[in-house]
C-alpha positions, 0 to 999 in steps of 0.5 A: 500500500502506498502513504495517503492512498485510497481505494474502492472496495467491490460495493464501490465504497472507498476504503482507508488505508492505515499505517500503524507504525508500532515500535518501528514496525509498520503495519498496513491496513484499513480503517473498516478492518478495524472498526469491524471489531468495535470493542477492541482497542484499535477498533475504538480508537478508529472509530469515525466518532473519535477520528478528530482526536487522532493525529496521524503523521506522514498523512495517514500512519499512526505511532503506537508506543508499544511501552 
């Protein structure tokens, strides 16, 4: 997945790409993909009513402290 890019799933809906930077470690996935389980910690944090409260950097990833 390329930084800030976006792409249409099957029903035509655009999906979010994410990069959550954990340790160093990058990971690449969609905001759906972690909304779909609302009562996890990354599900609650990505959900669209808590989104103003997120600060990503390099457009679209998010550092994640692992201490």
């Amino acid at each position: 997945m390329k930084d800030n890019q976006n792409t249409n799933n099957r029903n035509g809906e655009t999906l979010e790409q994410i990069v959550l930077n954990v340790g160093g470690i990058r990971y690449e996935t969609y905001r759906s993909t972690l909304t779909s389980y609302p009562n996890t910690l990354l599900g609650t944090m990505f959900a669209e009513r808590n989104k103003a409260l997120l600060h990503p950097i390099n457009g679209n990833e998010y550092f994640i402290d692992r201490n």
